[in-house]
C-alpha positions as CSV (number, residue, x, y, z in Angstrom):
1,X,118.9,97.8,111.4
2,X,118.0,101.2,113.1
3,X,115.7,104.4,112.9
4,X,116.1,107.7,114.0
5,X,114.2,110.9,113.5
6,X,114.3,114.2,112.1
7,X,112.9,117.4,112.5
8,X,110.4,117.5,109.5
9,X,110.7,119.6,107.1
10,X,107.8,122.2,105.9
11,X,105.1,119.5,107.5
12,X,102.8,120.5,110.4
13,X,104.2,122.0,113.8
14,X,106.5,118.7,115.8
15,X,106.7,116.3,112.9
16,X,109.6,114.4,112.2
17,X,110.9,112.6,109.4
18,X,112.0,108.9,110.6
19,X,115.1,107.6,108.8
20,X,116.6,104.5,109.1
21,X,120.0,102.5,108.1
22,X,120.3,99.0,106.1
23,X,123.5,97.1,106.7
24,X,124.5,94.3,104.6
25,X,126.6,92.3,106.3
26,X,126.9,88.9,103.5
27,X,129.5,88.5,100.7
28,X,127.0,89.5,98.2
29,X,124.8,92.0,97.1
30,X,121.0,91.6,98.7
31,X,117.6,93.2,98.8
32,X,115.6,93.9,101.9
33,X,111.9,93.8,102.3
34,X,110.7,95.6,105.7
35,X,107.7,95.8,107.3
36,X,107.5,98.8,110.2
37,X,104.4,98.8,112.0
38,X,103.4,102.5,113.0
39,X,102.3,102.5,116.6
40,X,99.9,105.3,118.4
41,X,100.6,107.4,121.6
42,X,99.7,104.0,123.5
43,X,102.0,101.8,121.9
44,X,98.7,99.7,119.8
45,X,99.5,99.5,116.4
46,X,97.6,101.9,114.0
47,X,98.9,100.6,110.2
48,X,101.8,98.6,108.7
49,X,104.1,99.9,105.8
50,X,105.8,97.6,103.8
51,X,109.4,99.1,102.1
52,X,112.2,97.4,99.5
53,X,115.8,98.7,99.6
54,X,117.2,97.3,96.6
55,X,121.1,96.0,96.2
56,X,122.4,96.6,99.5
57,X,126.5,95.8,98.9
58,X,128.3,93.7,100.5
59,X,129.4,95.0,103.5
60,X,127.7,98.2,103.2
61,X,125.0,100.6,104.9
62,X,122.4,102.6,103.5
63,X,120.3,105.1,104.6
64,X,116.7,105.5,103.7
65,X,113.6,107.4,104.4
66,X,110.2,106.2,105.6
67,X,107.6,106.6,103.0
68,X,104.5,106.2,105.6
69,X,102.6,108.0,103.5
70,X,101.0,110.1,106.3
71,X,100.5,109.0,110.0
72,X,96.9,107.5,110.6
73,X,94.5,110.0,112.6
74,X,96.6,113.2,112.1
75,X,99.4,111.7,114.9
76,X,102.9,112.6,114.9
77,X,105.3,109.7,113.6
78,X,108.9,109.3,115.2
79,X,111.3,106.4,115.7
80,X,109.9,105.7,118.7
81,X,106.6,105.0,117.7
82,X,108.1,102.4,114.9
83,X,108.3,98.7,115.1
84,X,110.1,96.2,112.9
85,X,108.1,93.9,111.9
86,X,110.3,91.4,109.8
87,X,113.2,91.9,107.6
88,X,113.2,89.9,104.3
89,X,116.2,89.8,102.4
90,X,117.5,87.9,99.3
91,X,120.3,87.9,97.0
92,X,119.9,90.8,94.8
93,X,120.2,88.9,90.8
94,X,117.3,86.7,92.0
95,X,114.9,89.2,93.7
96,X,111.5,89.5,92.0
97,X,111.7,92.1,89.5
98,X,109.3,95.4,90.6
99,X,106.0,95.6,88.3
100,X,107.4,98.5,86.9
101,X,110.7,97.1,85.7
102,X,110.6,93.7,82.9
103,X,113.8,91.0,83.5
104,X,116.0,90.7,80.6
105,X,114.2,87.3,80.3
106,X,110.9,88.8,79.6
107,X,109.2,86.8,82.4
108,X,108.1,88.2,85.8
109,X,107.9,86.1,88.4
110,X,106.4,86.9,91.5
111,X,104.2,84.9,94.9
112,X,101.2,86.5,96.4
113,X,100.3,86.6,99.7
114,X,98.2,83.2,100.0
115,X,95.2,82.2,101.8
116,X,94.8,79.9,105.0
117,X,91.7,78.2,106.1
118,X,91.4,75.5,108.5
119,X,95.1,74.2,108.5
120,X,95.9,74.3,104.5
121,X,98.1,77.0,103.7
122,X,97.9,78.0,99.2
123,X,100.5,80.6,98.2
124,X,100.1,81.2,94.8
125,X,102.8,81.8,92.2
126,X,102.4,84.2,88.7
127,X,104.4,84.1,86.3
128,X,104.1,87.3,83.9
129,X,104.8,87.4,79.9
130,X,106.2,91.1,80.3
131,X,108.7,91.3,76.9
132,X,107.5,91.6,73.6
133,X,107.4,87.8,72.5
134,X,105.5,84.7,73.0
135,X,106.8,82.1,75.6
136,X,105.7,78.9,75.9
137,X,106.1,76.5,78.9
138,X,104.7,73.0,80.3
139,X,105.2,71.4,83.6
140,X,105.8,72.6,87.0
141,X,107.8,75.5,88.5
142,X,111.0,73.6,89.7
143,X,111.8,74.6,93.4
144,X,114.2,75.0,96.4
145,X,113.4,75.0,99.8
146,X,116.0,77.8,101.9
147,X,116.1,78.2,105.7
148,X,116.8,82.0,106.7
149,X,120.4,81.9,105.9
150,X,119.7,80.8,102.4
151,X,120.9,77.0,102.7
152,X,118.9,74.0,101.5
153,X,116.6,72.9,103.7
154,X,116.2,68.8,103.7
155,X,113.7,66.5,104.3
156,X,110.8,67.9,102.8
157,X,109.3,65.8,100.3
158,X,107.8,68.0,96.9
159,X,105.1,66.6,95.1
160,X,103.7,66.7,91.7
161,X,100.3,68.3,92.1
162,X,98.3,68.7,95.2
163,X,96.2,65.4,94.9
164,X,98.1,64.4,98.3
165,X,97.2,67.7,100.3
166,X,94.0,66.9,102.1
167,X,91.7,69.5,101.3
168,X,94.1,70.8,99.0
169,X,91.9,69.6,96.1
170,X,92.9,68.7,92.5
171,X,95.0,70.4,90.0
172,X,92.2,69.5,87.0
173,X,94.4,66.8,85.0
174,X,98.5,66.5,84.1
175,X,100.3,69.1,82.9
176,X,99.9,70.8,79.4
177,X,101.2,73.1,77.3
178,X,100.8,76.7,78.2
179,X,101.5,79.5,75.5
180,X,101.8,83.2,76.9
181,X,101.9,86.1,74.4
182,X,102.7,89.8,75.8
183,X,101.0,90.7,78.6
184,X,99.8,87.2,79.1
185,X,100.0,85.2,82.7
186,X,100.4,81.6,84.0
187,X,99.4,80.8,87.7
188,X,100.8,77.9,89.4
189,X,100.6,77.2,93.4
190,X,102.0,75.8,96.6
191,X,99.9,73.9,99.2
192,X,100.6,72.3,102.2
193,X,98.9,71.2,106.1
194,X,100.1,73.1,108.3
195,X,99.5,70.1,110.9
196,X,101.6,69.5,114.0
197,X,101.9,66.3,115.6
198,X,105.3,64.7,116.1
199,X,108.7,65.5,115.5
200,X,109.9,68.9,115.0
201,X,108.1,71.5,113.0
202,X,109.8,73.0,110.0
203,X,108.9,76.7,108.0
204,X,110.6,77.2,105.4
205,X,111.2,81.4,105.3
206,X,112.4,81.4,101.5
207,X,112.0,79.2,98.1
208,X,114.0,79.8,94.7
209,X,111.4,79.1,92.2
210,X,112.8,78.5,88.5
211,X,109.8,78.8,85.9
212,X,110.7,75.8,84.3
213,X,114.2,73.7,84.4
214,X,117.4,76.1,83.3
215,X,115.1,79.4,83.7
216,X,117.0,82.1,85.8
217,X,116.1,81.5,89.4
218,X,113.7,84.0,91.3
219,X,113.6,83.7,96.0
220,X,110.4,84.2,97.1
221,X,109.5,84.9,100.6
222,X,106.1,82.7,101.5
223,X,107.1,81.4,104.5
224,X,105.8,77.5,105.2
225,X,105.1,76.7,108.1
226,X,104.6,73.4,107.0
227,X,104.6,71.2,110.6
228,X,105.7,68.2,111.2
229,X,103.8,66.9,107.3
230,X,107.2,66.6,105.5
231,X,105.0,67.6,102.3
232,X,104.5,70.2,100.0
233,X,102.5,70.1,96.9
234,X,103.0,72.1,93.9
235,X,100.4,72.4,91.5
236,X,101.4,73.0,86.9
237,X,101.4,76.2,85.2
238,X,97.9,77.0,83.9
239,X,96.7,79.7,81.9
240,X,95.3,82.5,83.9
241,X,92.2,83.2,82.4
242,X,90.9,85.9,84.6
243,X,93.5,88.8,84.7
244,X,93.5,89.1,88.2
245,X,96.3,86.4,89.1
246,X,99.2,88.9,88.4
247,X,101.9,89.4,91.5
248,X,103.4,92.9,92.6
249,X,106.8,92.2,92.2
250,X,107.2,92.0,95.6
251,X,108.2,89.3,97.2
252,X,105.8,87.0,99.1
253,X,103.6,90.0,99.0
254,X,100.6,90.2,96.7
255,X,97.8,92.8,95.4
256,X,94.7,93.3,97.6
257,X,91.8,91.2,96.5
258,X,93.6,89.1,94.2
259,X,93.2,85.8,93.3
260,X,94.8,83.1,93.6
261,X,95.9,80.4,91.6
262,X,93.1,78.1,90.3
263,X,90.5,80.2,91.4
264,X,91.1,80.0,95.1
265,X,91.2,83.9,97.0
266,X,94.2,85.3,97.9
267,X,93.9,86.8,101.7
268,X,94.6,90.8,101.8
């Protein structure tokens, strides 16, 4: 991936307009998630942006345009005072759908951000009733752990609610029946320790998250960093009763503010 800049075009006197390429190099086509990091005169990081390029070909290159919105304090923004951050990328047909788009399924499924505190790591999923019929579900979101070249990753033990994550806390009783109409959410999570002690430490970049078993498969981009625990708990689908547990579409990003699944914060 590269950037390069341009002369601006009708903005203030020495502005330039920084492009930069995409190049697919799989069999398939996939979606990129990048995050640039806009630096000052000094090199210190002044804001992050956060961009999608959508079905990238196989074996293709694309060129796209920064959308920075405005460099912070008035500066001048070029490719030299752009960063890559990280490059997410997964296969195209199982990318989270955009919250302005609704999969042929009717279902949106999307992962926040999460939330952190004192070694437990929650990353919560949603899963959106966006069509115009009522789906019902009941159990857990069925999952797959992918290392960064989308391959299984093995020896990591998923359990059935989060009753064996310390600190973790419960997951309020066994599964039951959810029932979403349109516009309705569910809220399910993922906890784990994020303890080290021996053996080798695994994270876990991706996870293709299926709402329920034969549901089309969505890759989500939370990154575990889940130690040397060999354990990762994932809590049932539960009504989301407060409106506010709806993804962005984006994936492992989530809204500002929101909250996570069972009530616990999402971090900004």
């Amino acid at each position: 991936m590269t950037a390069d800049s341009l002369p601006g075009a009708g903005g203030a006197a020495g502005s330039c307009v920084v492009q930069y390429d995409v190049t697919n190099p799989g069999a398939e086509p996939f979606t990129y998630t990048i995050t640039f990091s806009l630096m000052d005169e000094q090199g210190r990081a002044m804001s992050n942006v956060e961009e999608t390029v959508a079905s990238v070909g196989a074996g293709k290159t694309v060129r796209r345009t920064l959308e920075h919105g405005g460099y912070p304090g008035g500066g001048v923004l070029d490719a030299g005072r752009v960063r890559i951050l990280d490059v997410e990328r997964v296969p195209s047909d199982e990318a989270p759908a955009p919250a302005s788009s609704c999969p042929a399924s009717g279902l949106r499924l999307t992962a926040d951000q999460g939330d952190a505190a004192m070694g437990l790591r929650v990353v919560g999923l949603h899963l959106e009733n966006c069509g115009s019929r009522t789906y019902s579900l009941e159990g857990y979101p069925v999952l797959q752990l992918l290392d960064a070249e989308h391959q299984p990753v093995d020896g990591i033990e998923i359990l059935r609610g989060t009753d064996g994550i310390p600190m973790a806390g419960g997951d309020e009783g066994p599964p039951r029946p959810v029932t979403l109409r349109p516009g309705e959410s569910a809220v399910s999570g993922l906890a784990w320790r994020n303890t080290t002690e021996f053996g080798e430490a695994v994270t876990v970049p991706y996870v293709r998250v299926r709402a329920e078993a034969g549901a089309d498969p969505v890759t989500v981009a939370p990154h575990l960093d889940l130690g040397t625990t060999g354990e990762l708990g994932v809590r049932p689908w539960r009504k989301d009763e407060t409106g506010a547990g709806r993804g962005t579409g984006d994936s492992g990003s989530g809204r500002p503010g929101a909250q996570g699944p069972y009530g616990m914060p999402s971090s900004s």
